[in-house]
KOLMAR-183865 format. One record per residue (C-alpha): x, y, z; residue in three letters. Coordinates in steps of 0.001 Angstrom, whole numbers, plus 500000, padded with zeros to 6 digits. Layout:
BEGIN
X / Y / Z / Ala $
...
//
This chain:
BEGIN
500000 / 500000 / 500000 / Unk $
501303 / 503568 / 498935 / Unk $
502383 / 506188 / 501282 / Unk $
498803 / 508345 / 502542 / Unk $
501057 / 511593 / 502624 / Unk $
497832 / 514008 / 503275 / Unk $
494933 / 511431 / 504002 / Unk $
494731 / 513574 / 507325 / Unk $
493759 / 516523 / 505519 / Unk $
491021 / 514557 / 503409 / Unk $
489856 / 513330 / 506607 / Unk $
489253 / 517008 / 507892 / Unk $
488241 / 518540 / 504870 / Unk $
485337 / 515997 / 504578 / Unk $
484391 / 516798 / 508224 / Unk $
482237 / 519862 / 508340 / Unk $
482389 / 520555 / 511810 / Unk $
485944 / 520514 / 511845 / Unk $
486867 / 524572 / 511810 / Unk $
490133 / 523109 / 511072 / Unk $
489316 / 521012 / 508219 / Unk $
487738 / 524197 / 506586 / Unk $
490985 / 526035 / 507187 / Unk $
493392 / 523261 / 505154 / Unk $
490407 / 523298 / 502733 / Unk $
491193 / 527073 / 502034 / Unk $
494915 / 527286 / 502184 / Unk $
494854 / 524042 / 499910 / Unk $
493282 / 526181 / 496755 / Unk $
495464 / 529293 / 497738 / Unk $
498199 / 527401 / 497762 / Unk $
496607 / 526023 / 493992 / Unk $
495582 / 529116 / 492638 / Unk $
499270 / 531110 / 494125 / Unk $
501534 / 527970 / 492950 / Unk $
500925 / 526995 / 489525 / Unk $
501041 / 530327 / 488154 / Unk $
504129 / 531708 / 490068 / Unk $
506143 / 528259 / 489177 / Unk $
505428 / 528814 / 485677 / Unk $
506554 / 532159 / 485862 / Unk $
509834 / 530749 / 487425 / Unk $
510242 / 527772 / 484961 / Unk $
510128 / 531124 / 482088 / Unk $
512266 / 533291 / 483378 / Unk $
514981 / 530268 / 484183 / Unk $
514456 / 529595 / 480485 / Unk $
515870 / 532996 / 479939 / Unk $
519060 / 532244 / 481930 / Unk $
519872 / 529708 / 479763 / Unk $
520173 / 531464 / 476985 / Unk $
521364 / 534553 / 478262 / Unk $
524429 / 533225 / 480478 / Unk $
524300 / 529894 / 478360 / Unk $
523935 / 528319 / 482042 / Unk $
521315 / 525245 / 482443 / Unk $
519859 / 525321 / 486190 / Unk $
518504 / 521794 / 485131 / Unk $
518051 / 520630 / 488515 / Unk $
515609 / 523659 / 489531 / Unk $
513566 / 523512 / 486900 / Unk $
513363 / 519542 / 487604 / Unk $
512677 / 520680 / 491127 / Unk $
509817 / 523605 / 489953 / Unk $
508504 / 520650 / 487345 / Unk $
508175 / 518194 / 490462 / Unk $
506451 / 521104 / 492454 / Unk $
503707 / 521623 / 489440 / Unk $
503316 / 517803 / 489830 / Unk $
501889 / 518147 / 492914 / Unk $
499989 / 520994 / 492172 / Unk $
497543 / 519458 / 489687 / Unk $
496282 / 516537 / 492582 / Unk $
495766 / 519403 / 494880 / Unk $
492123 / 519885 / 493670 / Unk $
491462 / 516448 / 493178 / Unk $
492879 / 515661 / 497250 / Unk $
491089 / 518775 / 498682 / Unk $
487651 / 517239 / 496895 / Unk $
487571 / 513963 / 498804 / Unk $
489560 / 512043 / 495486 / Unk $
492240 / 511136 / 497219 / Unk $
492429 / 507620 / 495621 / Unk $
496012 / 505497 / 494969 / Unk $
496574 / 506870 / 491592 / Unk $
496242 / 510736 / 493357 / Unk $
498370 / 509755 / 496429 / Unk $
500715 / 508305 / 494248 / Unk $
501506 / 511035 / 491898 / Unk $
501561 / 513461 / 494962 / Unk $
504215 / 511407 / 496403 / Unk $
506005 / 511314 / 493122 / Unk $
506261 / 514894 / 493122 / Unk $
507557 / 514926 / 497072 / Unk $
510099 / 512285 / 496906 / Unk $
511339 / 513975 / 493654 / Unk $
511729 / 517463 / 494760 / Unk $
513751 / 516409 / 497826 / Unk $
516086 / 514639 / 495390 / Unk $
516879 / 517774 / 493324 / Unk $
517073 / 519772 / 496129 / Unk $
520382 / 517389 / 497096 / Unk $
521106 / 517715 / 493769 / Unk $
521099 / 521862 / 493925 / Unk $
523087 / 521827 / 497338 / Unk $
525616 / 519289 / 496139 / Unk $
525730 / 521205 / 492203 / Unk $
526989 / 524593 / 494912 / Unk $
529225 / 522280 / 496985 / Unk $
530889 / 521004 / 494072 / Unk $
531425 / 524709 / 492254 / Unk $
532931 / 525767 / 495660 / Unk $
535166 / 522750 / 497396 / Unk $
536089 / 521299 / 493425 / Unk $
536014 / 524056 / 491175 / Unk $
538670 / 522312 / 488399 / Unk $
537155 / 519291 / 488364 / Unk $
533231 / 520578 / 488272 / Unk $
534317 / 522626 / 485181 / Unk $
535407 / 519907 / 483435 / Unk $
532079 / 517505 / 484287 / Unk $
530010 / 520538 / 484024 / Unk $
527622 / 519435 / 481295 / Unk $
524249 / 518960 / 480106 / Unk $
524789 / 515935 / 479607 / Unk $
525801 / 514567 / 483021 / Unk $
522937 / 516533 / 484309 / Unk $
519945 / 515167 / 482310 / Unk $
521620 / 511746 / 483605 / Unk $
521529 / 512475 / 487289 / Unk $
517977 / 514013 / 486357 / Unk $
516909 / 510940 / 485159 / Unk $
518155 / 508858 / 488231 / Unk $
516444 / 510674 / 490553 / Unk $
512756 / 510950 / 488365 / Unk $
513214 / 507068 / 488460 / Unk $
514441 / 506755 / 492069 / Unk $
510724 / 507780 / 493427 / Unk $
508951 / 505198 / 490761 / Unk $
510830 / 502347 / 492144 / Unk $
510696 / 503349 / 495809 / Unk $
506709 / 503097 / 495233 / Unk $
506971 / 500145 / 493841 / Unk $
508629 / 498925 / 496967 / Unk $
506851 / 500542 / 499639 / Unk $
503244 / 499115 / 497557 / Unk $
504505 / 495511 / 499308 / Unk $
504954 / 496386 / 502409 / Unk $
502597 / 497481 / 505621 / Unk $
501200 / 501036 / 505869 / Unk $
503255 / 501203 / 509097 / Unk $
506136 / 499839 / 506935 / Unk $
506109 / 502077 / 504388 / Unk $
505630 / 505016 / 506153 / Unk $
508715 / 503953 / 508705 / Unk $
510861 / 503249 / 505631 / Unk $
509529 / 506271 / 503892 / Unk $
510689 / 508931 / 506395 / Unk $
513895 / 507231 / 506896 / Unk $
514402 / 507597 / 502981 / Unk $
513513 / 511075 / 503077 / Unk $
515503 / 512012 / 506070 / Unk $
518693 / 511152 / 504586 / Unk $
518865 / 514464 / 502649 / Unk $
519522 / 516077 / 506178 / Unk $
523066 / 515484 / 506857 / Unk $
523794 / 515756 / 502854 / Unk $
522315 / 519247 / 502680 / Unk $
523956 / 520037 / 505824 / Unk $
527313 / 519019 / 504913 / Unk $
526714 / 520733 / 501886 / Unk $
526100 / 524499 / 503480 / Unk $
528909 / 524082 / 505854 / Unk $
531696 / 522128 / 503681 / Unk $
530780 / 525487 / 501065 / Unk $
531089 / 527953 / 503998 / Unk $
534376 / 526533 / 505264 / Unk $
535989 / 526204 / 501574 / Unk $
534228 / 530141 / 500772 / Unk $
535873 / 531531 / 504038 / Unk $
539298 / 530169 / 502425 / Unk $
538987 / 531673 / 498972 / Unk $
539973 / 534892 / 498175 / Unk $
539390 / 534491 / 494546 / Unk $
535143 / 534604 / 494792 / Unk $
533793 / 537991 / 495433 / Unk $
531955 / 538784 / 498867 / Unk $
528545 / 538550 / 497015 / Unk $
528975 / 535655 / 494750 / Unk $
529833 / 534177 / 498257 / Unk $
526466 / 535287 / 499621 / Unk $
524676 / 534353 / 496645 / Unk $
525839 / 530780 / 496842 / Unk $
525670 / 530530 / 500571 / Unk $
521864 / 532030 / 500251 / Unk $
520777 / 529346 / 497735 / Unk $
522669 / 526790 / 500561 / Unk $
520562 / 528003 / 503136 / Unk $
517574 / 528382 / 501749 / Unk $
517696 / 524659 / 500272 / Unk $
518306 / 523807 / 503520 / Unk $
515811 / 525838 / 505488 / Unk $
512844 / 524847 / 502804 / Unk $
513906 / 520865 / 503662 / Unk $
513879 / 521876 / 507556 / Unk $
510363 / 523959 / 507921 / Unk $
508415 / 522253 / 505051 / Unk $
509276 / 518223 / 505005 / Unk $
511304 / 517355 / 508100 / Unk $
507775 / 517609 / 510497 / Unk $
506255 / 515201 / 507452 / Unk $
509314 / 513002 / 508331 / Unk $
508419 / 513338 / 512178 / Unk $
504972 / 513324 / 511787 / Unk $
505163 / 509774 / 510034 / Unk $
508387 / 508560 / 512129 / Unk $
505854 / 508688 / 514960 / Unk $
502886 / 506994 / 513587 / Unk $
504804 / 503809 / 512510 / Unk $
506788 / 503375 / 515941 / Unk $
503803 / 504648 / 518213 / Unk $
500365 / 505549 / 516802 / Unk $
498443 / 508211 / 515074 / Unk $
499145 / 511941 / 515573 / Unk $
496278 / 514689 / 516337 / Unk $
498306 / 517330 / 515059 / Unk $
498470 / 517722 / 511009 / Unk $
500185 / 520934 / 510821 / Unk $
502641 / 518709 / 508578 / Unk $
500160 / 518457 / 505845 / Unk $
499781 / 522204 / 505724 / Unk $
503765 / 522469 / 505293 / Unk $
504364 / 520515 / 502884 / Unk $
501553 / 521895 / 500829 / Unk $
503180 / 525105 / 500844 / Unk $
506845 / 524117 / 499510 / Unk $
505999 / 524675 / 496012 / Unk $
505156 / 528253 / 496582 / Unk $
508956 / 528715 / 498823 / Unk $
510712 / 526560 / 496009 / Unk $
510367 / 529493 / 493134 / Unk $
512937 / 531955 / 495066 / Unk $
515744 / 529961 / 494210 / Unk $
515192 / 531460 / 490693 / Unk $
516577 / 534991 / 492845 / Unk $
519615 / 533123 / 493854 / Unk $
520010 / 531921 / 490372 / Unk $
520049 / 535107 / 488043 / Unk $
523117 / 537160 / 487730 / Unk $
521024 / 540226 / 489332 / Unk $
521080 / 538158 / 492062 / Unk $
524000 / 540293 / 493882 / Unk $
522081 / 543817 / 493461 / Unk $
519185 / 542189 / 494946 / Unk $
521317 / 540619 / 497923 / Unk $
522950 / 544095 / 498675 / Unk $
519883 / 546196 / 498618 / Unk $
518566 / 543694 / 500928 / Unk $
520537 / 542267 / 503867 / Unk $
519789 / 539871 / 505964 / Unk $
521452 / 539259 / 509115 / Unk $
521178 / 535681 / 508991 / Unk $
523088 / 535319 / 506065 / Unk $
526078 / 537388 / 507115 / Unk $
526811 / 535290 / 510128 / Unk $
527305 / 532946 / 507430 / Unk $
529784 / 534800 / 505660 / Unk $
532987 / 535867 / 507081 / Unk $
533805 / 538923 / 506114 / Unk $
530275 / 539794 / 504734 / Unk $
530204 / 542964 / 507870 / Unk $
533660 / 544153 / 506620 / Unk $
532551 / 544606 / 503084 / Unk $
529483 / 546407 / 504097 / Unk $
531283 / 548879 / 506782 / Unk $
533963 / 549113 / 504254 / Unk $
531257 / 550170 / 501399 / Unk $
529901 / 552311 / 503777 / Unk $
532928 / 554255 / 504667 / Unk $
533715 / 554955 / 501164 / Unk $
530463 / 556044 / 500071 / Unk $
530069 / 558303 / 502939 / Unk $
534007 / 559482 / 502405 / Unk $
534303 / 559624 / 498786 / Unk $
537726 / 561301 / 499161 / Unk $
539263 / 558533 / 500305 / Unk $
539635 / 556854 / 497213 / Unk $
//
């Protein structure tokens, strides 16, 4: 039997006098009506990049494609239809955008911590094969957890999906220790690839790892009141379209004009750059 990732919010939805039931039922079609159109805004203007810096962000548009898989069950779960076919493509679309979220992370470790040897297997090639690995990797992991308990699958499920953790964790700090030793990438390419890190990272932490908790304690214990997961993961699609700002070349205007405090802790140096700016903006005649 197939992983029941939102059968909690079916089970709500269907329940009139559950006020929170009606609640899910409204965020699920703003999330609807909000995603689809602002992922295919994202997938367009990452079209752009391509041709303009003649740089393929495969693995985010795999990730926004995965995202506007989920998208078109939404109506069909928040209607009561939440039969194996729906669960399963939902799923589909989950398992798949954690995998090219590793892949992002590790595509920004690799840049950083192996920049000769990423330039050489930089390719489209080599990514439309990793692409394909991890489109097939959530086919055959259904396939697997359709023969085992629901208990089963949902234990091996959320161990499968917590994996990514450490990986996406030694991605942001293997980049931040191998940044803090070059002197060669400027301060805000730093921040730009640090920010896209992070916010990898912090999507994974806020929007799936309570889904992997949530499910963790239904197969060792038993069923959880609480489905504030479902909610969560329903908005990721709409959080995954701002890696698009980390992506474009503008990126570093946008990350200056805006600072966030957060991100220079994770930059060394980051403070210095801005006092320094500072300084010779408001004493021009020291240069």
């Amino acid at each position: 039997m197939d992983i029941i990732c939102i059968i909690n919010i079916e089970n709500n939805t269907q329940n009139n006098g559950s006020e929170f039931g009606h609640v899910v039922y409204v965020m699920g079609w703003v999330v609807f009506s909000l995603g689809i159109p602002v992922i295919f805004l994202a997938i367009y203007l990452l079209y752009f990049l391509i041709s303009a810096n003649h740089m393929a962000p495969i693995y985010v548009i795999n990730l926004l494609i995965s995202d506007l898989l989920q998208m078109t069950v939404v109506p069909a779960m928040l209607q009561g239809g939440c039969h194996y076919v729906v669960l399963l493509v939902y799923n589909f679309g989950l398992t798949a955008s954690v995998g090219f979220m590793v892949c992002v992370a590790l595509e920004r470790y690799l840049l950083i911590a192996f920049p000769l040897w990423y330039r050489f297997r930089r390719n489209v090639k080599y990514s439309f094969i990793v692409s394909s690995i991890v489109w097939l990797f959530p086919f055959f992991e259904s396939i697997i957890l359709s023969l085992t308990s629901l208990k089963a699958s949902l234990f091996l499920n959320a161990v499968l999906t917590l994996i990514p953790l450490p990986l996406l964790i030694f991605f942001l700090v293997g980049t931040q220790g191998a940044l803090s030793d070059s002197i060669s990438v400027p301060v805000l390419e730093k921040r730009r690839i640090i920010g896209t890190l992070a916010l990898v990272l912090g999507i994974y932490c806020f929007f799936f790892l309570p889904r992997v908790i949530h499910d963790l304690l239904i197969a060792v214990r038993s069923p959880v009141k609480s489905h504030l997961w479902g909610i969560l993961v329903m908005f990721s699609p709409l959080v995954d379209p701002l890696l698009y700002v980390f992506m474009r070349r503008g990126a570093k205007d946008i990350l200056m004009a805006c600072p966030c405090p957060c991100l220079d802790r994770l930059l060394p140096g980051e403070h210095n750059l801005t006092q320094t700016t500072t300084s010779v903006t408001n004493n021009p005649t020291s240069l």
